[in-house]
Structures are given as C-alpha cells and as structure tokens.
N, CA, C and O of each residue as an XYZ file, in Angstrom:
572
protein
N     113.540     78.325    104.761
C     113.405     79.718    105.150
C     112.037     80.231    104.713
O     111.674     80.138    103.540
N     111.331     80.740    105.608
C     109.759     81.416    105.524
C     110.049     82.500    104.049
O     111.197     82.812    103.733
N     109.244     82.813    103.533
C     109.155     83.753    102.442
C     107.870     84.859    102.418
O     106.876     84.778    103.139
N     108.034     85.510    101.797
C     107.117     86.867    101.329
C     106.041     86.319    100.223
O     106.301     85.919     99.088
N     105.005     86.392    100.740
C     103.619     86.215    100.189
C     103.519     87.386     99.090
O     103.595     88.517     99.570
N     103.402     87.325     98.053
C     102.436     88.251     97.587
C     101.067     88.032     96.977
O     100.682     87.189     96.167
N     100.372     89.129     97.653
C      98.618     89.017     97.085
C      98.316     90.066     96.285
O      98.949     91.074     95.971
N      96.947     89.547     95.935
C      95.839     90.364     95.765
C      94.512     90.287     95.805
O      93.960     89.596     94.949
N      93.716     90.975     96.803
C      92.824     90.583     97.322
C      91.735     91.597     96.631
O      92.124     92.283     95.686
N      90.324     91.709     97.100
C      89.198     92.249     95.825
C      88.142     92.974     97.221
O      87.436     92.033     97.583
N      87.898     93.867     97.836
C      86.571     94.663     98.543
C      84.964     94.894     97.852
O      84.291     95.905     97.648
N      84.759     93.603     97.639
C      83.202     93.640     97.282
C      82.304     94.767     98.327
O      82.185     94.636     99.546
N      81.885     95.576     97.718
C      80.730     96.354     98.626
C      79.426     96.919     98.248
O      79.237     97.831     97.443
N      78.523     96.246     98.947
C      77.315     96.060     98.427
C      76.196     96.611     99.225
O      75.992     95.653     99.971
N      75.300     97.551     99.582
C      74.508     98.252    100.325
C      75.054     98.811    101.312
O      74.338     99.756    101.640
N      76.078     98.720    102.062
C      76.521     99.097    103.048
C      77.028     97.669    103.316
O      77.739     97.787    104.314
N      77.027     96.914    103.092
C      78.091     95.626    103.065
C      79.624     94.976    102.592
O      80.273     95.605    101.755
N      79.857     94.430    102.834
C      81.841     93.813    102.659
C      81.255     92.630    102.494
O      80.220     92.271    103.055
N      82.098     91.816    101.494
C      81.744     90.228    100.927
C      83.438     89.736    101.610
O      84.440     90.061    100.973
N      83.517     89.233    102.454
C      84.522     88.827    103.189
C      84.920     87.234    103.193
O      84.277     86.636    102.330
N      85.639     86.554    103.794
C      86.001     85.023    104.590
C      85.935     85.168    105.918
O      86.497     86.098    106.496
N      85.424     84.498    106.361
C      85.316     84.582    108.232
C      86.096     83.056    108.599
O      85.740     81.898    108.379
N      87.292     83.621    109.244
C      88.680     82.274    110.012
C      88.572     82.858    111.603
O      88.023     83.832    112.117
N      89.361     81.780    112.078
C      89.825     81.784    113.070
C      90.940     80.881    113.384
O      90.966     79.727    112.956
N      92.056     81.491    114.280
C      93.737     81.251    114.693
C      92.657     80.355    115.780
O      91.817     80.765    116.582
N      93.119     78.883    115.388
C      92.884     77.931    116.392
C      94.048     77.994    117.652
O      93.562     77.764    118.760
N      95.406     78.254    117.628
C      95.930     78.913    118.415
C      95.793     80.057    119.252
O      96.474     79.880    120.262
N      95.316     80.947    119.264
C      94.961     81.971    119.376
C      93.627     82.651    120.192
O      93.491     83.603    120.961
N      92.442     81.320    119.415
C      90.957     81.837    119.716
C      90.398     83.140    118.977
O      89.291     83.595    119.262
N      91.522     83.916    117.669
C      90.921     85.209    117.113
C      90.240     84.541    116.285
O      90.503     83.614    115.519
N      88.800     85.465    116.673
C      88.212     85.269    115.078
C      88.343     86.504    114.126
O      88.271     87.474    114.881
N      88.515     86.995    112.717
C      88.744     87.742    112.169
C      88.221     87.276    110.616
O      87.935     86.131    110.267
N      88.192     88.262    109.961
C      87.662     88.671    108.762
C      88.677     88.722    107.556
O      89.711     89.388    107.587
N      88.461     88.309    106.987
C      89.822     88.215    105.455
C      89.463     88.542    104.376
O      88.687     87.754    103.835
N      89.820     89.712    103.653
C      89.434     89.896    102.319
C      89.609     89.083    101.782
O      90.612     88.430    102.072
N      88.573     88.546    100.468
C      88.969     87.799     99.697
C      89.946     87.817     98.238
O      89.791     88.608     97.308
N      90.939     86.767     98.316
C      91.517     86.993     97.313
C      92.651     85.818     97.585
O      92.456     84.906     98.388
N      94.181     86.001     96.603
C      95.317     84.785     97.065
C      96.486     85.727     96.047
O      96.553     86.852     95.551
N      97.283     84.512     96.110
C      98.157     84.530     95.856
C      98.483     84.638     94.486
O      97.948     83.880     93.677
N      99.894     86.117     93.878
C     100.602     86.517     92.743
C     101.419     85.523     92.306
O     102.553     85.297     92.728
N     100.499     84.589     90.966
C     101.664     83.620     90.525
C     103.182     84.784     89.491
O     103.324     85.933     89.072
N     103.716     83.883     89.532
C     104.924     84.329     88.570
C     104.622     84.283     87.289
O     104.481     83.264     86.612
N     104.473     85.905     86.790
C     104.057     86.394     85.642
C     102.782     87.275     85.441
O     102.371     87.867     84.442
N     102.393     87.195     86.444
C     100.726     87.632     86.478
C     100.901     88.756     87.177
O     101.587     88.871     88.193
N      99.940     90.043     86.339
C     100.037     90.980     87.479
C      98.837     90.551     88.478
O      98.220     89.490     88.576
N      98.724     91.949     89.282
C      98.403     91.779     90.417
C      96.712     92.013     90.556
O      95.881     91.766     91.430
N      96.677     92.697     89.046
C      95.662     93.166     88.908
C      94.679     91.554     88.310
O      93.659     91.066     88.797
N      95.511     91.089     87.108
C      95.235     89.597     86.674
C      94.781     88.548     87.790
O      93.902     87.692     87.686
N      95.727     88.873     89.047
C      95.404     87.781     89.788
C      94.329     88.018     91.022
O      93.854     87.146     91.750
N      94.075     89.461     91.053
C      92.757     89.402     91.119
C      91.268     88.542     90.991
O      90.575     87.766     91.648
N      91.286     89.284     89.597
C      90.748     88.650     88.837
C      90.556     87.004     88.644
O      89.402     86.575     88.625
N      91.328     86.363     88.545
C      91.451     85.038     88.759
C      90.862     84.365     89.687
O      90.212     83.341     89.479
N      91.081     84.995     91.002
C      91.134     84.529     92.299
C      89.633     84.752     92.262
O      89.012     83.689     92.260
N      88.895     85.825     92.233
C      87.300     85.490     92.206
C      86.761     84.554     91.201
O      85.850     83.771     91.469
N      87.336     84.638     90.018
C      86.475     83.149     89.160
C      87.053     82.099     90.024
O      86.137     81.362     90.389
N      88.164     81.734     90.489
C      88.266     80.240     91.244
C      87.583     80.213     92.335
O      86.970     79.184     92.619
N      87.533     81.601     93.377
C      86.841     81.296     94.286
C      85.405     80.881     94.587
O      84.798     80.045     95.257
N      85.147     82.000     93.660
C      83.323     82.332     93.889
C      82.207     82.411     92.639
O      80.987     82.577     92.602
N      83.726     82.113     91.189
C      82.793     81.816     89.866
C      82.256     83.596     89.632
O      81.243     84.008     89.066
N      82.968     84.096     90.063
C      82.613     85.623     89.991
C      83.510     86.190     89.202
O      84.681     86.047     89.555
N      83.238     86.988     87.922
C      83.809     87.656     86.671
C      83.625     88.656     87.002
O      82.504     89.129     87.192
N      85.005     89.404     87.202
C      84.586     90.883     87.530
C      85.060     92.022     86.869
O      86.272     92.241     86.861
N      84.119     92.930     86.203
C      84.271     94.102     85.131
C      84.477     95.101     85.569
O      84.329     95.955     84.694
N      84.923     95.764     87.052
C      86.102     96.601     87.163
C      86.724     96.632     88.464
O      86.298     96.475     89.609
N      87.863     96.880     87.957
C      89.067     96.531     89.515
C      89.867     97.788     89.622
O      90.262     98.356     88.603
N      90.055     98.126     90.511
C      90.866     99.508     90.514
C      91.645     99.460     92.411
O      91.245     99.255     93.557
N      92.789     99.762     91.772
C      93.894     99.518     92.853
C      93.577    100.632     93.900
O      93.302    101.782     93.557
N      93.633    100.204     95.245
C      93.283    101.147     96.139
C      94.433    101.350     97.157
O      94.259    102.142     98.082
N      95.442    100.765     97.050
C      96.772    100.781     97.927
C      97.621     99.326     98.155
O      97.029     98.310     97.791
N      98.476     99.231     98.523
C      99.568     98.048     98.975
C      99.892     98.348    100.189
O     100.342     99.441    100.534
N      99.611     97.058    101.171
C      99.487     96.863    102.213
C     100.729     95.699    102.687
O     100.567     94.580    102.201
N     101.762     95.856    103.457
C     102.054     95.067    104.249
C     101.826     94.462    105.873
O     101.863     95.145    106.896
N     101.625     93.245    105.794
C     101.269     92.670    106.336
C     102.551     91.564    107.058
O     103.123     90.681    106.419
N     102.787     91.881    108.473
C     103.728     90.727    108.934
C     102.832     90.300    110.627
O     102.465     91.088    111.498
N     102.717     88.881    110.592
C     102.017     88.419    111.486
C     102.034     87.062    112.199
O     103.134     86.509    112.183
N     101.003     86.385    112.846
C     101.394     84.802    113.448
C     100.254     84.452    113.432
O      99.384     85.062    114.054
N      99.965     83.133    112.536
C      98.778     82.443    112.251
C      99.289     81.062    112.888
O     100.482     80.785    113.008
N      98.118     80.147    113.323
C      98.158     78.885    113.790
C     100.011     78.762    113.980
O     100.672     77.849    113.485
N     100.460     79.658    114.627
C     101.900     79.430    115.694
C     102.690     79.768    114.695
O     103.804     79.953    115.186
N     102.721     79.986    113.317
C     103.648     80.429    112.436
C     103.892     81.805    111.680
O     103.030     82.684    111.657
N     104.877     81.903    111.190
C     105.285     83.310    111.080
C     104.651     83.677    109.860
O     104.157     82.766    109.196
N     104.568     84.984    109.397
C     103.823     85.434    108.082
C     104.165     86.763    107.997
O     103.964     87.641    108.836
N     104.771     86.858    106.774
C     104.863     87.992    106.018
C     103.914     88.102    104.696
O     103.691     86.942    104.349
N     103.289     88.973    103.853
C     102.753     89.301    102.813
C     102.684     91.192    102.416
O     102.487     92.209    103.081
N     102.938     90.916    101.134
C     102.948     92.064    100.455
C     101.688     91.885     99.543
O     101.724     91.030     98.659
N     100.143     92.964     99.797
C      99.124     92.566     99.842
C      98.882     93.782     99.210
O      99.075     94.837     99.813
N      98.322     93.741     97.611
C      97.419     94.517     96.831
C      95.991     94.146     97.184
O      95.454     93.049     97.337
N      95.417     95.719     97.290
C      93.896     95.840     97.683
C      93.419     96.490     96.688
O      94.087     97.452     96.309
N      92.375     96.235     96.101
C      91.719     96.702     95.360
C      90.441     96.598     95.267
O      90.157     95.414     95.449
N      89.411     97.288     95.056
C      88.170     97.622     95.004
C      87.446     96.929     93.689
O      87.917     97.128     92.569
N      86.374     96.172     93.869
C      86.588     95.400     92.618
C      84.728     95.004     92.638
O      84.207     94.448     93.606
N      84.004     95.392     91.472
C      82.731     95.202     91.168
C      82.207     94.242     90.135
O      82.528     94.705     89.041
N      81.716     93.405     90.023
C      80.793     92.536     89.182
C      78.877     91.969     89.420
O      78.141     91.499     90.288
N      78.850     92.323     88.312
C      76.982     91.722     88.266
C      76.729     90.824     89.622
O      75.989     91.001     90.590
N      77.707     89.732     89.260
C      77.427     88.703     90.143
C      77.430     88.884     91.301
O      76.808     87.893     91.682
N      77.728     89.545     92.347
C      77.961     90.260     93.506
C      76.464     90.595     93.736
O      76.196     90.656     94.936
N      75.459     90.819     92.941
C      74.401     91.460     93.014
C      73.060     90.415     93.365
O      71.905     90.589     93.754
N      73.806     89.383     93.041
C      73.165     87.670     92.682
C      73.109     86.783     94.043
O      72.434     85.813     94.387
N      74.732     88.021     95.028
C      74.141     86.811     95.945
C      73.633     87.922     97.261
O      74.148     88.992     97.585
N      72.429     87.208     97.854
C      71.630     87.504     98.953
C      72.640     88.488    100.366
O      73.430     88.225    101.273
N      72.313     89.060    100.079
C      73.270     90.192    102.048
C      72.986     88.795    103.030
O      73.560     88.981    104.103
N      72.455     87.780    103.011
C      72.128     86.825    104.350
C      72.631     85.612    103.699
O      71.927     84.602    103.663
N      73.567     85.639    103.287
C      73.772     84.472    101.902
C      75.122     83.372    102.946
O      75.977     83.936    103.628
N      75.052     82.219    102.871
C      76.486     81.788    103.524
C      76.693     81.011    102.548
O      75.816     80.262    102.117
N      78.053     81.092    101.996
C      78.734     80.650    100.929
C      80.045     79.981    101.082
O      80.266     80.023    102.292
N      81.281     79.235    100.346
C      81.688     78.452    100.928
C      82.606     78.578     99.627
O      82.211     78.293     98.496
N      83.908     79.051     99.945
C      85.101     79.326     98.747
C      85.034     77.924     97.816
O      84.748     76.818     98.276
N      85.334     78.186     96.515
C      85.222     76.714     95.683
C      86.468     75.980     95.857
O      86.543     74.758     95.979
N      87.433     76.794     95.861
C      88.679     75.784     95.970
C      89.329     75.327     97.393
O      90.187     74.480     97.642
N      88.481     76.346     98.356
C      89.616     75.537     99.640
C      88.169     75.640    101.128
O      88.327     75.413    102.328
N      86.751     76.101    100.309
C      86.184     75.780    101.461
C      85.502     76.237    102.781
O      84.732     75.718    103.591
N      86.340     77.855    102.591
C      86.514     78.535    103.705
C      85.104     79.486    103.657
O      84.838     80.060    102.601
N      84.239     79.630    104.797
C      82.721     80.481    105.081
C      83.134     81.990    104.084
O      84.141     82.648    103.825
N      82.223     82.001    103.882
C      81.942     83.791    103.150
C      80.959     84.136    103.396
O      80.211     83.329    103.948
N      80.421     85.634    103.081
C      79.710     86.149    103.583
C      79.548     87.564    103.371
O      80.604     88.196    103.360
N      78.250     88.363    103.161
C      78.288     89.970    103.301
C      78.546     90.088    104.972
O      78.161     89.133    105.647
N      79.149     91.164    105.616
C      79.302     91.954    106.847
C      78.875     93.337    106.124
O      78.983     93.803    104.990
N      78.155     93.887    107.767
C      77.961     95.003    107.438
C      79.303     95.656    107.611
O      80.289     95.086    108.078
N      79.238     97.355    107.041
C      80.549     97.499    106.971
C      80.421     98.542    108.546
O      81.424     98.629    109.254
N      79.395     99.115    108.865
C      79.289     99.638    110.297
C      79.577     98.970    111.639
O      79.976     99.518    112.666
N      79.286     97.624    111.425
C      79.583     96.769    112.484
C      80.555     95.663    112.256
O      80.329     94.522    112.659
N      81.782     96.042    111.523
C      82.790     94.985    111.520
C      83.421     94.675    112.774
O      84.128     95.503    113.350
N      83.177     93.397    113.275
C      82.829     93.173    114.906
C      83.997     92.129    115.353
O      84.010     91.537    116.432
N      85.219     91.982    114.069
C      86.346     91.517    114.466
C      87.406     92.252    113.530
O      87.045     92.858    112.521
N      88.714     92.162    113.921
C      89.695     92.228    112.642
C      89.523     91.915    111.516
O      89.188     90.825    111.051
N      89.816     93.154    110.876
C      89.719     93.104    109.064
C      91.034     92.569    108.292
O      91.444     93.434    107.519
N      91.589     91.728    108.282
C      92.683     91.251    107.350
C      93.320     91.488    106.386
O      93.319     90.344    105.931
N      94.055     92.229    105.462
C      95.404     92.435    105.846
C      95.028     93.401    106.313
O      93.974     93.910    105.931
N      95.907     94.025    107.441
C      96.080     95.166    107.893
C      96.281     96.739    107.404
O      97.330     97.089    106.864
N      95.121     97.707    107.655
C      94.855     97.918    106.416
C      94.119     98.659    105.787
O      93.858     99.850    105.616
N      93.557     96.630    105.161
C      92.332     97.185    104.640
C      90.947     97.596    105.170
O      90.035     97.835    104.379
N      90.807     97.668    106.301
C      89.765     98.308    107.057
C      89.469    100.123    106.362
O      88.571    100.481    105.600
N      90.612    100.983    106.987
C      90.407    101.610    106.250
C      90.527    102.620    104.976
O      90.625    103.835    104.801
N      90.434    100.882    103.815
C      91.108    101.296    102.356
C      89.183    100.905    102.527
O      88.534    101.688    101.835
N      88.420    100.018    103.195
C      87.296    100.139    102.978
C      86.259    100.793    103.321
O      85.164    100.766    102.760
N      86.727    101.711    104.727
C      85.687    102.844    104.645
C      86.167    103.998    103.848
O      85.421    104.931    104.145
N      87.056    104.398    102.972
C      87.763    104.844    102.131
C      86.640    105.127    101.316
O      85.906    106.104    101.165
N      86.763    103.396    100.583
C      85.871    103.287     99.568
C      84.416    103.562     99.673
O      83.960    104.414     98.910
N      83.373    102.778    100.769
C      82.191    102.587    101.054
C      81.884    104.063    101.370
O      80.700    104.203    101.063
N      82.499    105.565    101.962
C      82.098    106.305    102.040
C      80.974    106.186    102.752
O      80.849    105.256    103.549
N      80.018    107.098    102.565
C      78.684    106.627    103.493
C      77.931    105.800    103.759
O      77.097    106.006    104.641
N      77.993    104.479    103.011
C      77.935    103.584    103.586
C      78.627    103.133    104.936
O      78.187    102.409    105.829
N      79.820    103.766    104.816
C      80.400    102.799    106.356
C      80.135    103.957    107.391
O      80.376    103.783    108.586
C-alpha cells in the first residue's frame, strides 16, 4: 500500500533568485522545478531535517530556518501515485553566497541538476504545490 511522504524542503533566495532541482516526468514530458530538500526520518523534527538534508545535499550548514507553511501535495510521477505532507521553509546560510547565480551543481547523494532560477521567470512548475507562492511571499520584491 502507497504511503504519505513527509518532507521538508529549504527556499534558498538569493538576488532575486531560487536555488532549486530541475526533473522531469519521463512519462509525462513535464519539466518542473523542486525545492530542495527530503524526507522526515522518525524522530526528527521537521525543522532538523531540514537542516540535514542541505549538509547531505549540497554540504550547506544553514544558520536560519524559519517555517513558512505546510503544504500538501497529492500527484503522479513516472506513472505512480504520490502523496506528501511537505514543510516549507525559508532557510539562509553563508554558503549560498559561495555559489555563482550561473553555477550548475549536482545533489551529493542522488545526483539530481541544481541551480539558481530567477524568481521572475519561473518558466515551469514549482514543486510542492504551493510553494511558488510561499516564495514570492518571501522574495517580496525581488519576485
């Protein structure tokens, strides 16, 4: 039986930029945009696993996180079903500052493209559903 995801994902924003994952539903042909972040182990808050999820991903330590809403998310990736219960949060570190707006980067543990987007021209779906706008929320005049 399929199950309920829970996340927590992190809105890097940087000049008028989003530090994102760029996928695409090989089923499908969507290409779309994914905040970065994963999955609430058992025991960890949400805020912890945050946190986590950028040192595994991107070696990025980040000194402040602040919850910006909970998002559900139910959907169909590569032909399968998906549910997630998805903490967003707004989340800043030095290191963010380190990497280049033209920078292509490459998640440490599973691989997947990254990248600044501007946040004016987000030119596909923003992932979870959402967070689009929990991020012009945040970015304010920037976006």
């Amino acid at each position: 039986m399929p199950t309920i995801r829970n996340l927590a994902v992190g809105l890097p924003v940087r000049d008028g930029h989003v530090l994102v994952s760029d996928a695409r539903d090989s089923m499908t042909g969507e290409a779309f945009h994914r905040v970065l972040g994963g999955g609430i182990e058992f025991g960890e808050t949400a805020e912890a696993a945050v946190r986590r999820e950028f040192a595994e991903e991107l070696g990025i330590v980040l000194t402040a996180v602040q919850l910006l809403g909970v998002v559900e998310n139910i959907f169909d990736y590569e032909g399968q079903p998906g549910h997630e219960i998805v903490h967003v949060f707004a989340v800043q570190s030095p290191g963010f500052s380190a990497i280049p707006l033209d920078a292509e980067l490459r998640v440490l543990d599973e691989g997947s493209p990254v990248a600044w987007r501007p946040i004016r021209r987000i030119d596909r779906p923003l992932y979870p559903a959402g967070a689009v706008d929990m991020l012009r929320s945040l970015a304010g005049d920037e976006a």
